[in-house]
BAFI-3210 file (N, C-alpha, C; in Angstrom, 3 decimals, decimal comma, padded with zeros to 6 digits):
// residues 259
n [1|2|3|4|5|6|7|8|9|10|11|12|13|14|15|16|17|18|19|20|21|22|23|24|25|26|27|28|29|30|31|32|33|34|35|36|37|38|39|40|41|42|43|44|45|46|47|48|49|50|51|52|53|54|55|56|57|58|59|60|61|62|63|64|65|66|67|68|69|70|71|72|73|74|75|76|77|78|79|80|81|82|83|84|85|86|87|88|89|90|91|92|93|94|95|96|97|98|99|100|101|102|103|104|105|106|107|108|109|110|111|112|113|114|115|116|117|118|119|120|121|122|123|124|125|126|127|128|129|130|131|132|133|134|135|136|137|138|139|140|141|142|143|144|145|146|147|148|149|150|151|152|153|154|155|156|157|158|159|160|161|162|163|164|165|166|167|168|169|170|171|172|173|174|175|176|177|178|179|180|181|182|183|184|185|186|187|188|189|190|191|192|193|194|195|196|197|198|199|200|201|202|203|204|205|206|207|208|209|210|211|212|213|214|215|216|217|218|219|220|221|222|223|224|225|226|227|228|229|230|231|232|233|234|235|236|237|238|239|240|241|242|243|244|245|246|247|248|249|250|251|252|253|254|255|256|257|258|259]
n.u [-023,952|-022,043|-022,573|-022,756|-024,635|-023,756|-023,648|-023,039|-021,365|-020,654|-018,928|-019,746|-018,351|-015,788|-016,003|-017,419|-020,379|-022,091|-022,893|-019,951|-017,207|-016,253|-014,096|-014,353|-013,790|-015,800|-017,593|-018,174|-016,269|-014,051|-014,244|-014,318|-012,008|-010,911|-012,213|-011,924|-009,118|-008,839|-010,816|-009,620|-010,551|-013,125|-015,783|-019,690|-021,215|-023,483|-025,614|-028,309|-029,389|-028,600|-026,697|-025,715|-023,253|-021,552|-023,398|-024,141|-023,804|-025,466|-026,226|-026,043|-026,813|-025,249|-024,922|-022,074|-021,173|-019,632|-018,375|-020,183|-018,611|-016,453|-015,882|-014,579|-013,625|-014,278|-014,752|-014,082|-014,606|-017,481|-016,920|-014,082|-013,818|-015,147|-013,379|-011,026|-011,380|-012,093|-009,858|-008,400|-009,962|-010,780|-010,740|-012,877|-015,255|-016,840|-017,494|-020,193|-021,700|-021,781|-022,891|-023,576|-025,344|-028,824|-028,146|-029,387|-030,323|-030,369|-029,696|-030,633|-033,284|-034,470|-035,041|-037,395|-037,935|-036,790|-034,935|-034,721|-032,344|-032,260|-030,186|-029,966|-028,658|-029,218|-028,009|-024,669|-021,920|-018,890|-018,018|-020,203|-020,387|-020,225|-022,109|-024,353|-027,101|-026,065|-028,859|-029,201|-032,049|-034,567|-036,657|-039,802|-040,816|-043,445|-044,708|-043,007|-043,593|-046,081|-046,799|-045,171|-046,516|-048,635|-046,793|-046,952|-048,291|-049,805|-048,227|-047,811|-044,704|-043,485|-043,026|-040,066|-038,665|-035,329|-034,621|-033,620|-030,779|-030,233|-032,878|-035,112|-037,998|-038,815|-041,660|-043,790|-044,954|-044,537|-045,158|-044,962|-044,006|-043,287|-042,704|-041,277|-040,315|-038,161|-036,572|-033,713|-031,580|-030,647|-030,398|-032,114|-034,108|-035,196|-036,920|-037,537|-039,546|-039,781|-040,888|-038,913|-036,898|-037,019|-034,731|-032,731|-035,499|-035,676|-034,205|-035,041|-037,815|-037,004|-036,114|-038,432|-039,966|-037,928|-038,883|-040,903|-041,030|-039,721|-041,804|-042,011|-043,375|-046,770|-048,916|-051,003|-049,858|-047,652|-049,568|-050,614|-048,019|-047,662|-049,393|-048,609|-048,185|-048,333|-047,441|-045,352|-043,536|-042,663|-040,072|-038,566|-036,790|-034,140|-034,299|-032,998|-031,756|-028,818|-026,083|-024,559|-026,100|-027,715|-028,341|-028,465|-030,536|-031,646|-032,226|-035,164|-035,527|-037,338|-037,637|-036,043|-033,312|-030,717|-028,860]
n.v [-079,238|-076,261|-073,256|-069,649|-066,589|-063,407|-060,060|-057,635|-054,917|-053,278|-051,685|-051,974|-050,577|-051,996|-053,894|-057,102|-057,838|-059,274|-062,216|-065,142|-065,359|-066,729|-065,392|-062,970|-060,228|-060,724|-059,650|-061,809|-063,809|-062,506|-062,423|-065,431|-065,564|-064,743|-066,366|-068,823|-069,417|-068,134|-070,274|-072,220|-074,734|-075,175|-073,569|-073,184|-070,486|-067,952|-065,565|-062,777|-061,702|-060,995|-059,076|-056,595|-056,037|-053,572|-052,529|-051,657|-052,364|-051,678|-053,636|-056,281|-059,636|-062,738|-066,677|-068,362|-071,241|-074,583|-077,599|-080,631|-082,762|-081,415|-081,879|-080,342|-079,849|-076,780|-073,982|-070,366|-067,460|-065,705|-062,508|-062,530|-063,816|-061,591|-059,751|-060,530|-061,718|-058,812|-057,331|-058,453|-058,304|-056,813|-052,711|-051,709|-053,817|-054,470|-056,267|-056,384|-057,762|-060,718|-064,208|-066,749|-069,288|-071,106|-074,454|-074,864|-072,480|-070,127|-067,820|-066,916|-068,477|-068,179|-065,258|-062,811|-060,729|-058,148|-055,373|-052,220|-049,244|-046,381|-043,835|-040,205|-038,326|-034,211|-032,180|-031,290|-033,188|-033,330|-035,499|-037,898|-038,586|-042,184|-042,983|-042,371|-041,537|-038,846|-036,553|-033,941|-032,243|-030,999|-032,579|-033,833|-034,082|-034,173|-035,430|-037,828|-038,839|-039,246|-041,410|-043,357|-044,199|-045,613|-048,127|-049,914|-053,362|-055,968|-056,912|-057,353|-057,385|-057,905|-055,954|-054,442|-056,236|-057,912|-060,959|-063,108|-065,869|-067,644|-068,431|-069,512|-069,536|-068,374|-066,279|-062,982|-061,917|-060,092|-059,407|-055,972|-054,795|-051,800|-048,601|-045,333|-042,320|-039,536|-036,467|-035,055|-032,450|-032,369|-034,589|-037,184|-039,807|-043,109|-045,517|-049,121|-051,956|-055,816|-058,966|-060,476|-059,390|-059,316|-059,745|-056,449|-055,094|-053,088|-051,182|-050,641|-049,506|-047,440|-045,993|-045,486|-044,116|-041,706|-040,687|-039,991|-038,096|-036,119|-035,597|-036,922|-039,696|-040,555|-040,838|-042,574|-044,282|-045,929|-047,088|-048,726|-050,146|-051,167|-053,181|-054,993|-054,330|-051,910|-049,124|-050,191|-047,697|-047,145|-047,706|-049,289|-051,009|-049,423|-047,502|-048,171|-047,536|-046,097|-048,192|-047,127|-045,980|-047,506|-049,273|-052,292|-052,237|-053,507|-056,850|-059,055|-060,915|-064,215|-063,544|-065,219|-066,691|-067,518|-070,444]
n.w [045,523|045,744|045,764|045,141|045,070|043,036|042,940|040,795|038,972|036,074|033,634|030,351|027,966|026,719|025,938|024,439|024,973|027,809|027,356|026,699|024,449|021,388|020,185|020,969|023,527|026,755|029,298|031,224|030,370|031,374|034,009|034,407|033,777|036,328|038,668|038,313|038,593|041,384|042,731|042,193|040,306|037,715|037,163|036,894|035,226|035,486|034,323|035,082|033,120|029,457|028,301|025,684|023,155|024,374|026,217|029,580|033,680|036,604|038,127|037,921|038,282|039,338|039,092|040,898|040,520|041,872|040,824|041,596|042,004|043,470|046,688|048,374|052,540|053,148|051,922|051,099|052,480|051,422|051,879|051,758|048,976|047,589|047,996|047,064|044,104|043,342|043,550|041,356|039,270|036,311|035,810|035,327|035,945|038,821|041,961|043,532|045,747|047,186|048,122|049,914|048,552|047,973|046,936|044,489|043,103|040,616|038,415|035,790|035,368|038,318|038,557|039,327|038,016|035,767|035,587|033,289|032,741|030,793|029,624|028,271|027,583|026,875|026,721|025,673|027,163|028,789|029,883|030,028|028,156|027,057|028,993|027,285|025,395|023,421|022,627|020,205|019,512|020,463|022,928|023,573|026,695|028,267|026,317|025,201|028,020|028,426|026,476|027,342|029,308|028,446|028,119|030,395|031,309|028,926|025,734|022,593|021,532|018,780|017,079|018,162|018,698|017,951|016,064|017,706|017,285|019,035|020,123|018,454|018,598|020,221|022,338|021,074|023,400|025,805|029,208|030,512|033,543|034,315|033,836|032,936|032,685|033,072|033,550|034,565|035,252|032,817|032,146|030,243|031,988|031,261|032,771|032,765|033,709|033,739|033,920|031,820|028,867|025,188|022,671|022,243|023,050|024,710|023,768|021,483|021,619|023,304|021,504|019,487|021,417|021,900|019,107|019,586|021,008|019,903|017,910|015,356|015,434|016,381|018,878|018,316|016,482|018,090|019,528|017,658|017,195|019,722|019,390|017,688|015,233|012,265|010,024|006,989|007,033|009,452|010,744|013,349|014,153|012,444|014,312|016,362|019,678|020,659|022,318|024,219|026,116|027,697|030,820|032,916|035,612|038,186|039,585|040,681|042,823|044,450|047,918|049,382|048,563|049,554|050,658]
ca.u [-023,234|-021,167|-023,249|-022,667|-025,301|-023,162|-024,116|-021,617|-021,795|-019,666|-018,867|-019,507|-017,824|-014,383|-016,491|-018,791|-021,396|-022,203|-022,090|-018,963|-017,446|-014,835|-012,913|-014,136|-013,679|-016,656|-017,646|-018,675|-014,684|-013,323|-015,018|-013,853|-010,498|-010,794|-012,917|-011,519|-007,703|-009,162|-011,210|-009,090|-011,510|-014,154|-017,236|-020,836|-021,211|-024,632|-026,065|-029,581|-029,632|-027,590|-026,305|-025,352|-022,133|-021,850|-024,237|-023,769|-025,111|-025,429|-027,295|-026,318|-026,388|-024,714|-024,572|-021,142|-021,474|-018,688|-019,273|-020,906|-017,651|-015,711|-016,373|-013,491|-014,363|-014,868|-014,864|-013,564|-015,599|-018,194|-016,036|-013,095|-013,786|-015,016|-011,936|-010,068|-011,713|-011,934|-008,517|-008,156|-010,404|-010,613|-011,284|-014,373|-016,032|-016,839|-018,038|-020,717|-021,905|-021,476|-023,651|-023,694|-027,006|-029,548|-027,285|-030,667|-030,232|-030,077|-029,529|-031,600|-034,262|-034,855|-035,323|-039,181|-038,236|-035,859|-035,483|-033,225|-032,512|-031,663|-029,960|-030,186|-028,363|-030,634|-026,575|-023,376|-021,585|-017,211|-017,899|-020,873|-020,154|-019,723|-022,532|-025,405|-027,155|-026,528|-029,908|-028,692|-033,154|-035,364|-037,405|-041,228|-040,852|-044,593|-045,305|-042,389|-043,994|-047,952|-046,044|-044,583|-047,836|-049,457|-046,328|-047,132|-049,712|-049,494|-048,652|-046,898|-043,778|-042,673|-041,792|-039,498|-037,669|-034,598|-034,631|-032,419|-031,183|-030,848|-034,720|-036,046|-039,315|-039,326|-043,331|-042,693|-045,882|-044,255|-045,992|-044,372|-044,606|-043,648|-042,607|-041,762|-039,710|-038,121|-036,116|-033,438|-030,272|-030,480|-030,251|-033,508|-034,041|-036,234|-036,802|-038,190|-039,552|-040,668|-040,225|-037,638|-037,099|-036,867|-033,431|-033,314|-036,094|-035,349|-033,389|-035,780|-038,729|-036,453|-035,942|-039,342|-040,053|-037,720|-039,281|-042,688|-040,467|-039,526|-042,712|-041,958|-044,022|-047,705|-049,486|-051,377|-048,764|-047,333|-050,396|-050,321|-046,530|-047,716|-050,315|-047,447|-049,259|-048,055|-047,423|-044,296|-042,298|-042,483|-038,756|-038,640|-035,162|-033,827|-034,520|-032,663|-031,067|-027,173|-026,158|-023,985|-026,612|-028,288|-027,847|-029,509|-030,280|-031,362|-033,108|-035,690|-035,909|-037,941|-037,078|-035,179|-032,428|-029,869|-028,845]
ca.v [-078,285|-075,488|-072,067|-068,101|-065,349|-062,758|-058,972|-056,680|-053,668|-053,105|-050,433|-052,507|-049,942|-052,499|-055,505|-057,321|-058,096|-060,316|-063,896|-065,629|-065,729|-067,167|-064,747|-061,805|-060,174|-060,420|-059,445|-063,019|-064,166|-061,580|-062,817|-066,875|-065,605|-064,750|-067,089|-070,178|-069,582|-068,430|-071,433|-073,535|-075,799|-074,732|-073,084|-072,524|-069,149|-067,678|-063,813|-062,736|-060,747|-061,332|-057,881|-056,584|-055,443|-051,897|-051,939|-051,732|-053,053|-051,208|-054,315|-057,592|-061,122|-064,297|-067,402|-069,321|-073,306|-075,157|-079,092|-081,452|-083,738|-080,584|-082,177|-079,821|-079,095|-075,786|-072,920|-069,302|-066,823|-064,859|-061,847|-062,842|-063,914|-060,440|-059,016|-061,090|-061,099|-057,023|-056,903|-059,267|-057,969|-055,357|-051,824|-051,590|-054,448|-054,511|-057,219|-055,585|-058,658|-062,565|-064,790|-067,848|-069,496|-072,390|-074,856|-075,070|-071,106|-070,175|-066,224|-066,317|-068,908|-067,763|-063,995|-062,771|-058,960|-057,240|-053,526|-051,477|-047,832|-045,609|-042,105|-039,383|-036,635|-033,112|-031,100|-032,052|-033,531|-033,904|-036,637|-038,881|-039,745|-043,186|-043,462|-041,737|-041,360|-037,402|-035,880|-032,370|-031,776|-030,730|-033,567|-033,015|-035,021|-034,834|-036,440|-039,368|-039,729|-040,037|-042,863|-044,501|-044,528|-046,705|-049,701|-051,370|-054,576|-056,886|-056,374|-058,035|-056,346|-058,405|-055,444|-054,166|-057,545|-058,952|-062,205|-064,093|-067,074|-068,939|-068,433|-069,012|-069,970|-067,716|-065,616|-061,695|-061,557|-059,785|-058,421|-054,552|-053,993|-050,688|-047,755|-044,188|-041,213|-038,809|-035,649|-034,174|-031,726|-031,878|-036,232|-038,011|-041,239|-044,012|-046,902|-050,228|-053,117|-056,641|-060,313|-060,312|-058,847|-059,514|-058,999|-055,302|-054,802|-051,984|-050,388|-049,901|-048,932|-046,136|-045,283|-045,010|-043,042|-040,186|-040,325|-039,693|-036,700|-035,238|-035,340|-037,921|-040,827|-040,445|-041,747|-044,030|-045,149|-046,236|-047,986|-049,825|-050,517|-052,465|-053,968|-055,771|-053,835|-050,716|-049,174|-049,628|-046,638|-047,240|-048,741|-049,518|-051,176|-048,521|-046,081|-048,812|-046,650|-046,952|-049,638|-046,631|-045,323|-048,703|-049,764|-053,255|-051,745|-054,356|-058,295|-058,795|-062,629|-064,324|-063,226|-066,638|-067,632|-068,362|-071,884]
ca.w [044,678|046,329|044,959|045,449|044,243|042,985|042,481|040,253|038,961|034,863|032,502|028,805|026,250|026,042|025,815|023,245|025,693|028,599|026,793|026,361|023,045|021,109|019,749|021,539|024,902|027,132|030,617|031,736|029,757|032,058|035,095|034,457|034,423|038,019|039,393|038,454|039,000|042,939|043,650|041,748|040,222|036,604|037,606|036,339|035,812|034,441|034,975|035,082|031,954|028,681|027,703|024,460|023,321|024,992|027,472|031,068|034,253|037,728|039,305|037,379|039,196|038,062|039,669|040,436|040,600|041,403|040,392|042,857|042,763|044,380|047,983|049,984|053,483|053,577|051,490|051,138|053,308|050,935|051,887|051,286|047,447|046,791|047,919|046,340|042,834|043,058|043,496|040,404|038,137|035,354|036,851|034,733|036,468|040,170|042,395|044,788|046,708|047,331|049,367|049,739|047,726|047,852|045,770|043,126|042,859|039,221|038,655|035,422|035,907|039,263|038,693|038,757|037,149|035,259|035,374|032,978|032,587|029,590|029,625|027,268|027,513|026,244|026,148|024,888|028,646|029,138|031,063|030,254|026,362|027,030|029,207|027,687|024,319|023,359|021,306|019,905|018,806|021,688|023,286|024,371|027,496|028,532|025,004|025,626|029,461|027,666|025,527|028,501|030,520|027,381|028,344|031,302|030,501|027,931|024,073|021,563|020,790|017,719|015,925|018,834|018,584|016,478|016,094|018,271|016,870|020,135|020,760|017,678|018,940|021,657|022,040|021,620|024,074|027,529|030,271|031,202|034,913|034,695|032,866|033,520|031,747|034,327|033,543|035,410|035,170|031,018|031,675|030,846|032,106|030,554|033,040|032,135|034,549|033,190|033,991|030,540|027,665|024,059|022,152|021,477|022,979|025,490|022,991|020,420|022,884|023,761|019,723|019,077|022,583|021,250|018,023|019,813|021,720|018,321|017,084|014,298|015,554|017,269|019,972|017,710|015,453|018,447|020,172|016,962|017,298|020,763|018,814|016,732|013,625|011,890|008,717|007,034|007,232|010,962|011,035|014,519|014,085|011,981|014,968|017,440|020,356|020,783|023,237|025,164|027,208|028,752|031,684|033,795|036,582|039,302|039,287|041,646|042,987|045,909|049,676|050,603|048,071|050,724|051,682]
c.u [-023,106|-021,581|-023,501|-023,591|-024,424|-023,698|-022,820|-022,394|-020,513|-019,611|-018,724|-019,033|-016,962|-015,175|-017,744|-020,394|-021,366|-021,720|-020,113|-018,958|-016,385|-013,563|-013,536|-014,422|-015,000|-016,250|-017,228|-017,040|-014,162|-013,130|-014,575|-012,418|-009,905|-011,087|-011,910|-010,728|-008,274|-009,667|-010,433|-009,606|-012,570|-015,241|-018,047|-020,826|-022,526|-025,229|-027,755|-030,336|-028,473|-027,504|-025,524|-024,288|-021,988|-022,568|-023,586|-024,625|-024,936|-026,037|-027,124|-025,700|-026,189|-024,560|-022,842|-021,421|-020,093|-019,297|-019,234|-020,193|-016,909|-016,405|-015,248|-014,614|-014,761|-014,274|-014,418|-014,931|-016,550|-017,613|-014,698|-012,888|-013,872|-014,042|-011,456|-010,409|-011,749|-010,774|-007,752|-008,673|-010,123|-010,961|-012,517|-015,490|-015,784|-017,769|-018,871|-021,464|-021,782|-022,002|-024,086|-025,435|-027,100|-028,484|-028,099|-030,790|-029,830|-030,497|-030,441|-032,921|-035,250|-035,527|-037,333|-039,246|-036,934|-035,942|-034,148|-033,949|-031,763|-031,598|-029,607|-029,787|-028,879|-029,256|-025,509|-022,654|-019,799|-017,352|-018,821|-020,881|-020,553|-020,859|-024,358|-025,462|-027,287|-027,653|-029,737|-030,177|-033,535|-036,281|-038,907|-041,533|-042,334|-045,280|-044,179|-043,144|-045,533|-047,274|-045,930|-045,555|-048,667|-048,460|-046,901|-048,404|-048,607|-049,010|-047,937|-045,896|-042,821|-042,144|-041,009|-038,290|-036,887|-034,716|-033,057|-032,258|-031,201|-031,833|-035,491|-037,442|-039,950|-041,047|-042,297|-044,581|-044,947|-045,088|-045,128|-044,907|-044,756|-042,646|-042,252|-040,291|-039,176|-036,706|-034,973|-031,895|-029,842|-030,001|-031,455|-033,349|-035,098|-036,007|-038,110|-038,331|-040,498|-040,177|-038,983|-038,097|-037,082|-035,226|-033,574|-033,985|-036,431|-035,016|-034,421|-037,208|-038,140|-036,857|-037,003|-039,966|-039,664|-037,703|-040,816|-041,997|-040,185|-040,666|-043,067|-042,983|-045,337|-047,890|-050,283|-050,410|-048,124|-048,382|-050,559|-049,234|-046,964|-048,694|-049,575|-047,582|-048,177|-047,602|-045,520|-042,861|-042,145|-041,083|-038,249|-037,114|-034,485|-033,176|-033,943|-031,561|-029,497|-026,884|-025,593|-024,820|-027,992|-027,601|-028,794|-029,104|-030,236|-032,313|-033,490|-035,619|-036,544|-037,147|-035,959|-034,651|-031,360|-030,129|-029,521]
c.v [-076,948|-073,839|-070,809|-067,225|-064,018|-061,367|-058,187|-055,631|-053,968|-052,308|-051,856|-051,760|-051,028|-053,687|-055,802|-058,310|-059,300|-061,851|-064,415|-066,456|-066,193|-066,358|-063,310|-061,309|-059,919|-060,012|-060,979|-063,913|-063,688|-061,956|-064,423|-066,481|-065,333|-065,843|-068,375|-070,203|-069,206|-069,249|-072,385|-074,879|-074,522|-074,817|-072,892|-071,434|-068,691|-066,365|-064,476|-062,441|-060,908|-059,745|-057,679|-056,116|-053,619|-051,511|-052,435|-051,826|-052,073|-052,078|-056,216|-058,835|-062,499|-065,281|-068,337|-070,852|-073,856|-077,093|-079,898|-082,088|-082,826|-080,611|-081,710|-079,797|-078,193|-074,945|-071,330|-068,276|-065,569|-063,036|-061,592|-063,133|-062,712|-059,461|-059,435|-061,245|-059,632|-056,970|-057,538|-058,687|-056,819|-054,045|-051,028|-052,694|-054,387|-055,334|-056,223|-056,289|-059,922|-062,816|-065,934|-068,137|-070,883|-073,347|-074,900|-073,440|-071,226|-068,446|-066,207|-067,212|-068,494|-066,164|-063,537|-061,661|-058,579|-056,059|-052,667|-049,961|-047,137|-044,344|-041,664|-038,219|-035,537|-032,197|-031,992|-032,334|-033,786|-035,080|-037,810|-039,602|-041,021|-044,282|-043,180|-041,833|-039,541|-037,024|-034,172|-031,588|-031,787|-031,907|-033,067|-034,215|-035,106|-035,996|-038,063|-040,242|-040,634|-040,860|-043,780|-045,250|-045,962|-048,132|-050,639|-052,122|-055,704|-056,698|-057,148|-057,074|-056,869|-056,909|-054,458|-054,966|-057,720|-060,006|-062,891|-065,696|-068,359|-069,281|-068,151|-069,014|-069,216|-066,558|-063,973|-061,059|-061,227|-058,883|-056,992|-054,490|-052,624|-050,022|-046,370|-043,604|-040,096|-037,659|-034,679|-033,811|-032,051|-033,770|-036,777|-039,460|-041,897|-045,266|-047,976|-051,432|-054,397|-057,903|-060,488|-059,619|-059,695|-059,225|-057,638|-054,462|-053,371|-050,936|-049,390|-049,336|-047,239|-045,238|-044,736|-043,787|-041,378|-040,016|-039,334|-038,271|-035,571|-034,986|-036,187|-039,297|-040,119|-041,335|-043,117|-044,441|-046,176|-047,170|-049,192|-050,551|-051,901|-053,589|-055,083|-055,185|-052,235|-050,583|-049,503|-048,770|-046,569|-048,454|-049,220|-049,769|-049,722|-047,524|-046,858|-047,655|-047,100|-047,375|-048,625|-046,135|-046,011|-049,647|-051,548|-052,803|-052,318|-055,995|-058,231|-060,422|-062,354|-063,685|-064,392|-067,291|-068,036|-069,976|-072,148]
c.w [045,407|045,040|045,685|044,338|044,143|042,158|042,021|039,766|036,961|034,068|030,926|027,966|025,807|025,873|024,831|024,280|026,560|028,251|026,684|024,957|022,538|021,067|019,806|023,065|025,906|028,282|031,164|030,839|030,875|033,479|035,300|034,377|035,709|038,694|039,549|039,006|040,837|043,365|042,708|041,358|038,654|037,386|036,557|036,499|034,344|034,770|034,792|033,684|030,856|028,130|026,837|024,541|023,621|025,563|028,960|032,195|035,684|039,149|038,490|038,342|038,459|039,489|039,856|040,947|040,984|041,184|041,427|043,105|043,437|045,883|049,267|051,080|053,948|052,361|051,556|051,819|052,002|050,693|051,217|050,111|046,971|047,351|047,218|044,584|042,797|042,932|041,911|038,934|037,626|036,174|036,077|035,187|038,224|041,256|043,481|045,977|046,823|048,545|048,839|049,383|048,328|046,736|044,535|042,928|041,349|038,691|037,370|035,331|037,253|039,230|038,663|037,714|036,897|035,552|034,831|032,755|031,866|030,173|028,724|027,766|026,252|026,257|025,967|026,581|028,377|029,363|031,074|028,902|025,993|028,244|029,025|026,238|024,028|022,353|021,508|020,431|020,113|021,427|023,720|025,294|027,791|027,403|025,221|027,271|029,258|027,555|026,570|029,330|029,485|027,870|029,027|030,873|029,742|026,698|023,679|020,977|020,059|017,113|016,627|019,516|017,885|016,823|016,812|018,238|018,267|020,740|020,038|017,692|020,106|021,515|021,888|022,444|025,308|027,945|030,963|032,671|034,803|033,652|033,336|032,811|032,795|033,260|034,724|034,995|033,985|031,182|032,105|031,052|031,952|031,615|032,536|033,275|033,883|033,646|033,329|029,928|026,484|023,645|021,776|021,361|023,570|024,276|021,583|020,899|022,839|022,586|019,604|020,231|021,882|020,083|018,249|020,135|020,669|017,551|015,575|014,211|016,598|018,310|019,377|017,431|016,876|019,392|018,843|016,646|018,490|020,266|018,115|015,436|013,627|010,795|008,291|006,819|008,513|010,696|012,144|014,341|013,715|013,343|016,594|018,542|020,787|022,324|024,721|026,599|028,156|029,765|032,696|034,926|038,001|038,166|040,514|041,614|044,326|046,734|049,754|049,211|048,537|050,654|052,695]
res [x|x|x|x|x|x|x|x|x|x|x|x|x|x|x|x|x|x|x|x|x|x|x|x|x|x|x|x|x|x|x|x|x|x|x|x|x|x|x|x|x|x|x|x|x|x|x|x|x|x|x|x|x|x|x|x|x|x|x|x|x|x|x|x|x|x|x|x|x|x|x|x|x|x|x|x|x|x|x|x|x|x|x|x|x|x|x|x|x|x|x|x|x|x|x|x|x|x|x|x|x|x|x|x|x|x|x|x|x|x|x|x|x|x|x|x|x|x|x|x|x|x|x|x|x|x|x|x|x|x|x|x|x|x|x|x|x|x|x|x|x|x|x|x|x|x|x|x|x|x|x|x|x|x|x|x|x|x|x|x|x|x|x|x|x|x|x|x|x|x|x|x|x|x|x|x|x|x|x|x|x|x|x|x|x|x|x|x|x|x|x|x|x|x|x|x|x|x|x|x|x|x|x|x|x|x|x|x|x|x|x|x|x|x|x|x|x|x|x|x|x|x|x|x|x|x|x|x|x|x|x|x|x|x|x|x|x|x|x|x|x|x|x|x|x|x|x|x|x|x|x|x|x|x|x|x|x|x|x]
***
C-alpha cells in the first residue's frame, strides 16, 4: 500500500471541524477533493488529531493511503503533490510537507504526543479576532501559571470531558506531559502536551485556567477538578473556551516513519 505522511498547516473559522461530514464542510472534505481527482484513484485519509468546528492547526498530520490493488509503477514525486495540491486547495489550508511513509504508517495510531496551543488576547486586536479568545477583565497570570504547574501527571479529567459518542467507553484517565502559561505583547498563550486528549478537553482546561486568573475558581477547587471531584457550581462546561483561539500545534511520532 502506496502511503504519504502529510504535514499542513489550516485556518478552521469556514469549516465544521476536521472529520468528514455529510452535510457540512470540513477540512478533511476539502482535502479529498484534491487528493483524489490528482492521484486519480480514492484514498485513505486520516489526521492525527480530530478538531472541532473552529479550531485550527499549525502542525496537523494525516495520512494518505492509496489501496493495495493501485499497483502503477511509479508515483508522483513527494514534491510535486504538494505543489500541486497547494495550488488546488482552499487558501485557508496549506500543505507544509509530504514524505513518503512506511506503508503500516497511521498518522493517529502512530503518534506518541499531542501538543496544542490556546491564545488569549488581554486588548481588543484589528487583526487577531478570529484567531484568539479576547478577555476585556484583567488576568493574574502568575495565579493561571501556579494552576498550570499542578497539570502535568496523571488525573482524571472526567469533568473536563463531553461525552463523545464515538468513544463511549473511552477512560477520562490521561497522562499531561506538559503544561505552561506564557505571556507576551498583551497575547497569552496556554500550551498543552499529552499522548491525547479528551473531547473538549483542552478547551475547558483553558476555561477554568482563566477562571483561576479572575479569581473566580481556586487552587483547590481546581486540584479537586483533576481529582474528577468538585462541588457543583463548578460548571466546567459552562466555562468551555471558544473554539477561535485553539490551535494543534505539532504531533510528535518515532524517529523512522519513512519507507
Amino acid at each position: 500500500m502506496k502511503t504519504w505522511k502529510v504535514t499542513l498547516e489550516f485556518d478552521g473559522t469556514r469549516y465544521h471541524g476536521w472529520q468528514e461530514q455529510r452535510n457540512a464542510r470540513s477540512v478533511m472534505g476539502a482535502l479529498r477533493e484534491v487528493i483524489e481527482p490528482s492521484l486519480g484513484a480514492p484514498v485513505e485519509l486520516m489526521g492525527a488529531g480530530r478538531t472541532d468546528s473552529g479550531v485550527h492547526a499549525l502542525g496537523q498530520v494525516m495520512h494518505v493511503k492509496l489501496h493495495p490493488n493501485d499497483r502503477r509503477s511509479s508515483f508522483p514525486h513527494p514534491a510535486k503533490l504538494q505543489r500541486d495540491w497547494n495550488d488546488r486547495l482552499p487558501s485557508d489550508i496549506a500543505i507544509l510537507n509530504i514524505e513518503d511513509a512506511h506503508p503500516r504508517f497511521h498518522a493517529r495510531h502512530d503518534a506518541l504526543a499531542r501538543s496544542y496551543i490556546y491564545q488569549i488576547a488581554t486588548r481588543k486586536s484589528a487583526f487577531l479576532k478570529r484567531h484568539v479568545w479576547w478577555i476585556k477583565d484583567p488576568l493574574n497570570l502568575a495565579a493561571i501559571q501556579h494552576a498550570a504547574q499542578l497539570l502535568p501527571g496523571k488525573h482524571d479529567f472526567v469533568r473536563f470531558a463531553a461525552k463523545d459518542p464515538s468513544r463511549p467507553h473511552e477512560s477520562t484517565l490521561v497522562v499531561l506531559h506538559a503544561a505552561e502559561a506564557d505571556e507576551q505583547d498583551h497575547l497569552l498563550s496556554i500550551r498543552l502536551e499529552a499522548s491525547h486528549f479528551l473531547w473538549r478537553m483542552v478547551r475547558r482546561i483553558v476555561g477554568v485556567l482563566v477562571k483561576i486568573g479572575a479569581g473566580e475558581v481556586t487552587l483547590q477547587q481546581f486540584e479537586q477538578l483533576l481529582q474528577g471531584r468538585g462541588t457543583p457550581d463548578l460548571d466546567v462546561a459552562a466555562w468551555t473556551a471558544p473554539a477561535s483561539g485553539l490551535f494543534l500545534e505539532s504531533v510528535t511520532y518515532p524517529e523512522k516513519t519513512a519507507n
